[in-house]
N, C-alpha and C positions, 0 to 999 in steps of 0.2 A: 353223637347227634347234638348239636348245638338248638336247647329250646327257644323256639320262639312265640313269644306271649301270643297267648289265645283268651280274649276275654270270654269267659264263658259262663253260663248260668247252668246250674244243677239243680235236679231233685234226687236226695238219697232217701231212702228206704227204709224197712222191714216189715215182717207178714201178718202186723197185727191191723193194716199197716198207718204205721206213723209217717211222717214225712218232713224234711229238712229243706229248706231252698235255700243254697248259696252263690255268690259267686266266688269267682278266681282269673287269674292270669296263665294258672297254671295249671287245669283239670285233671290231667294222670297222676300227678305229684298228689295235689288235691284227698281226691278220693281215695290212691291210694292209702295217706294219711287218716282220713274215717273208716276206710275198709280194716285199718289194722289198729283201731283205737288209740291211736296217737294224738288223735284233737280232740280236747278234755273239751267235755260239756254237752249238747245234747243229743248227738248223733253216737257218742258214747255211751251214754246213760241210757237210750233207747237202742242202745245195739245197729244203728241206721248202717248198714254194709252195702248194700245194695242202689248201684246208682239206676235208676229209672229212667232218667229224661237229662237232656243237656239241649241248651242251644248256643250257639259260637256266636260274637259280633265280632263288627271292625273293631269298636273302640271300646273301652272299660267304664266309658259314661253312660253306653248303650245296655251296657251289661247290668251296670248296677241299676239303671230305669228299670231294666224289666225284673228283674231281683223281687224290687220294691213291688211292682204293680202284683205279680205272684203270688207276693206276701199276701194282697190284701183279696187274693181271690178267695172264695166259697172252695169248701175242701172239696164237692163234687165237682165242678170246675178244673180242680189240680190234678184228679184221677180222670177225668175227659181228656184234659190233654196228654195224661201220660197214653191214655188208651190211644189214642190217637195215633202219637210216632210209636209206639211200645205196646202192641195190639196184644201181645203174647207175657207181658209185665217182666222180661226178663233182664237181666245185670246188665248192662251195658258199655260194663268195662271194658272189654276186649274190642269193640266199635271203637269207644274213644281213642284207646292204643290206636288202633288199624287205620283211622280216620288221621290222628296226629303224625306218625307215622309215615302215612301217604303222601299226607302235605309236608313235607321237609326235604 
């Protein structure tokens, strides 16, 4: 399967819970990478494995806009919207697969 860039924004995880917002080009790669603590720094240091929310754009300018704005939400805010697409607060790894995946 030849990747093709997905700007995308992410929330990862764990059940205390803490939470990470990044983006990427590359979202399976990505969180694969925090799911198996291969990217030093705070999604490793908090154990973050668990992706919660993602959203896709066109472009990596749209991506990193909303990154930012994210950043600067109210923590109940960032659990409103995970409730929101992720009613049930479950991994969403296998979505992202099945979704990238699909579109290829």
């Amino acid at each position: 399967m030849v990747h093709t860039k997905t700007p995308t924004v992410y929330i990862m995880g764990n059940n205390r819970p803490s939470l990470y917002i990044g983006v990427t080009s590359n979202p399976i790669k990505r969180v694969w990478l925090h799911k198996n603590d291969l990217t030093k720094g705070f999604t490793n240091k908090y154990q973050l494995h668990t992706l919660l929310y993602y959203e896709t754009f066109e472009t990596m300018e749209q991506a990193i806009l909303r990154e930012k704005q994210l950043k600067r939400w109210h923590r109940e805010w960032k659990l409103n919207l995970i409730k929101s697409k992720n009613p049930e607060v479950k991994d969403l790894y296998s979505d992202l697969i099945d979704a990238e995946t699909s579109s290829a």
